[in-house]
C-alpha positions in Angstrom: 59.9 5.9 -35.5 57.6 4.5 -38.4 54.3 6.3 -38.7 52.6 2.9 -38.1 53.8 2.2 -35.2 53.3 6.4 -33.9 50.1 6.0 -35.0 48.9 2.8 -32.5 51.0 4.6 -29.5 48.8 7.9 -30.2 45.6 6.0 -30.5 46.9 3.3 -27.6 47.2 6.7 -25.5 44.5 8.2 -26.6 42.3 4.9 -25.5 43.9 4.7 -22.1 43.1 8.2 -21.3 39.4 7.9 -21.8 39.2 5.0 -19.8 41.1 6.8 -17.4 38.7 9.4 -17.5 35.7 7.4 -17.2 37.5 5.4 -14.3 38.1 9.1 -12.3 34.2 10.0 -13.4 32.6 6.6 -12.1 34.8 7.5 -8.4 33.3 10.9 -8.4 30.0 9.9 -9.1 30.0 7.2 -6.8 31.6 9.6 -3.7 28.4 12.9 -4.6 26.2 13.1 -1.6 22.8 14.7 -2.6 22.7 18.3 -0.9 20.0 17.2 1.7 22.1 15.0 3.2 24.9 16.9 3.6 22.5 19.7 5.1 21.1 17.1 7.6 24.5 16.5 8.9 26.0 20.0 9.3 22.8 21.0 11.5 23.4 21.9 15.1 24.2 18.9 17.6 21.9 21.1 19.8 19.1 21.5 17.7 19.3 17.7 16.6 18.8 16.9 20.3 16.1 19.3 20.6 14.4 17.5 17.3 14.7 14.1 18.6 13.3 14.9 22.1 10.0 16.5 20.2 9.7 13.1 17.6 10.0 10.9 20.9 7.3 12.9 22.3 5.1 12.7 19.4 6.0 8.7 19.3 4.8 8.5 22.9 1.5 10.1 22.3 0.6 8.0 19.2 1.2 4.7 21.2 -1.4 6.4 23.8 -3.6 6.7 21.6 -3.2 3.2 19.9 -4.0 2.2 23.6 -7.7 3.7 23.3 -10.5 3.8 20.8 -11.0 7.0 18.3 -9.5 8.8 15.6 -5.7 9.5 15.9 -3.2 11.8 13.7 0.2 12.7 13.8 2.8 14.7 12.1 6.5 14.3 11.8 8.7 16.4 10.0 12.1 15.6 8.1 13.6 18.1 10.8 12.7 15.6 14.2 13.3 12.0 12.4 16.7 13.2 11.0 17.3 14.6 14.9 16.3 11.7 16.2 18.3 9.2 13.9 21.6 11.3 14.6 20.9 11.5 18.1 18.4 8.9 20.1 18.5 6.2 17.2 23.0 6.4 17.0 22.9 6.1 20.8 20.3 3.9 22.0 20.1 1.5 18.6 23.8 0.8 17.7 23.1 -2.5 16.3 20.2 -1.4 14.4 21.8 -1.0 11.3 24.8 -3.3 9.4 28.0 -2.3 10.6 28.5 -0.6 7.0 25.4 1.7 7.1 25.8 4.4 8.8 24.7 7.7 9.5 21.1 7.4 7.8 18.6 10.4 7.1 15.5 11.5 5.4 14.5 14.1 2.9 10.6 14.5 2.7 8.9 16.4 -0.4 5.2 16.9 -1.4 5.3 13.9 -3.2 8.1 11.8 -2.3 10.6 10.6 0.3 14.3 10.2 0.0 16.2 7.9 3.0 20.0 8.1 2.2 22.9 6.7 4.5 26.5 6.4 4.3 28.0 2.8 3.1 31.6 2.1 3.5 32.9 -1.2 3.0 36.2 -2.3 2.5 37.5 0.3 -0.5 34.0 0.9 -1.6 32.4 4.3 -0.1 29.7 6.1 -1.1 26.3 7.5 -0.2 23.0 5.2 -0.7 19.9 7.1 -1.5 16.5 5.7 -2.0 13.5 7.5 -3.2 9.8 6.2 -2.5 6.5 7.5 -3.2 4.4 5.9 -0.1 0.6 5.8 -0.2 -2.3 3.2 1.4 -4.4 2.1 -1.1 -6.4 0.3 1.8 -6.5 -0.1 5.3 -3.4 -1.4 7.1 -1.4 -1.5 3.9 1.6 0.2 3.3 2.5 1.2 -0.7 5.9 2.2 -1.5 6.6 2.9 -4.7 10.6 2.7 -5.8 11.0 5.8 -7.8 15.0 5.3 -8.1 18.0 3.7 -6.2 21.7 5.2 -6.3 25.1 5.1 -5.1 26.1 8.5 -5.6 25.0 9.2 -8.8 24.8 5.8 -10.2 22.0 3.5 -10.3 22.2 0.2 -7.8 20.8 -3.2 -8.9 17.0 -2.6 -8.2 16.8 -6.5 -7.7 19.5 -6.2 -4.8 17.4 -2.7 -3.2 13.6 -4.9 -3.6 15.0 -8.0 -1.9 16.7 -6.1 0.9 13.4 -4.4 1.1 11.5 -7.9 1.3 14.6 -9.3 3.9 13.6 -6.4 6.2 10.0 -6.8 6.4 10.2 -10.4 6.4 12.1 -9.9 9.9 8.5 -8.4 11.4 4.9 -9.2 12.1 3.7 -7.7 9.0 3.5 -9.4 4.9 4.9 -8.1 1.8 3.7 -8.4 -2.0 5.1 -6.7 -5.4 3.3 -5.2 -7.9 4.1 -2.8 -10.9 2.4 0.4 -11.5 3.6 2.5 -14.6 6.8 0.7 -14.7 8.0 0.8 -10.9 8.0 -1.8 -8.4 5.4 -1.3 -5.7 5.9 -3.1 -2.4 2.8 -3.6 -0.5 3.5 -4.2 3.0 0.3 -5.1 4.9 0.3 -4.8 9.0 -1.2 -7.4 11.4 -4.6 -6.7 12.9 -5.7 -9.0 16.2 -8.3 -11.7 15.2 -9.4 -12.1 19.2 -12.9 -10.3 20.1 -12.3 -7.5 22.9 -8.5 -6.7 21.4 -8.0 -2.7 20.4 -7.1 -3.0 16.3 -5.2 -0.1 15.0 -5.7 0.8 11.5 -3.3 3.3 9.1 -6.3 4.9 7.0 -3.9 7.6 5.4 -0.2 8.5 5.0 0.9 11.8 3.1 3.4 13.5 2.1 4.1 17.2 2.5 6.5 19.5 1.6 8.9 18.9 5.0 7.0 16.6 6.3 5.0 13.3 6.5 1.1 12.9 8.1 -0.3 9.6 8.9 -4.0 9.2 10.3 -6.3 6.2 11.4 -8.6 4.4 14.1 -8.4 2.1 17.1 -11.5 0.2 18.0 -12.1 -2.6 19.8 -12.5 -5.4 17.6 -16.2 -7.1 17.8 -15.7 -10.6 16.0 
């Protein structure tokens, strides 16, 4: 065999396996699933139950107390919304989601919140995971900061994540606006408040992260004008 022609069937092969390489890497990277979401899953059925039940209850005294004027807090931790997403929410909201979304969960830190779910469409699988950093920076307006969007380990279109974000919120009562702050999108999603003298107005004065767990706080009062 002339050493020309060895010579393009080495580096021919030596192309092909890279690619190769990079082809198996991008499959592996797009099947990882973060460890928090794998933990979420492998908890007790039981103990998910028992989870759920206690975020319902909490659920159910914060609507009483949207129902009557004064101060109102509550605290959910990572532990009941995960029990209640893989419990109440999978039975009693099937159609709450896309067909190919599934199993959905949280991961809460002192600073920032992580909501991953499974995706599975035709030959594409993987694991979604969005991290937020949410704040108010007034009354009755919701800040969430994108921090970072991924399938697996690889980046999704941020223009794709922001206008699903937008589609969403579009589909409720409240408004949504974009802003940048040190190079991330901010959504500001702002939530109704009645405009009819006598009505109870509920207002979000405070949401916060903790390690495990997320605290929100406000008012009701009966609104004067």
């Amino acid at each position: 065999m002339p050493r020309k022609f060895r010579l393009i069937l080495i580096l021919g092969g030596g192309i092909f396996g890279v690619l190769l390489l990079l082809l198996i890497g991008l499959y592996w990277a797009s099947r990882y699933e973060p460890p928090f979401y794998r933990q979420a899953h492998a908890a007790d059925p039981a103990n998910r139950e028992k989870r759920s039940e206690e975020m319902l209850r909490k659920v159910l005294a914060l609507q009483n107390h949207f129902k009557r004027e004064g101060e109102w807090e509550a605290v959910f931790t990572a532990e009941q919304i995960n029990g209640w997403l893989a419990h109440d929410f999978r039975r009693n909201h099937p159609q709450a989601l896309p067909p190919e979304f599934r199993e959905p969960c949280v991961a809460i830190e002192s600073r920032q919140m992580q909501l991953a779910c499974r995706y599975e469409k035709g030959p594409t699988a993987s694991v979604l995971c969005l991290a937020v950093e949410p704040y108010v920076p007034e009354p009755n307006v919701l800040a969430l900061k994108i921090v970072r969007a991924r399938a697996g380990l690889l980046p999704l279109p941020l223009g794709d994540v922001l206008d699903g974000i937008s589609e969403a919120v579009r589909g409720t009562s409240c408004t949504i606006d974009w802003k940048q702050v040190e190079g991330n999108p901010v959504a500001l999603i702002a939530f109704p408040t009645p405009d009819k003298q006598g009505e109870l107005a509920v207002t979000i004065k405070t949401v916060k992260l903790r390690d495990g767990e997320i605290f929100i706080s406000g008012s009701t009062k009966r609104n004067k004008r």
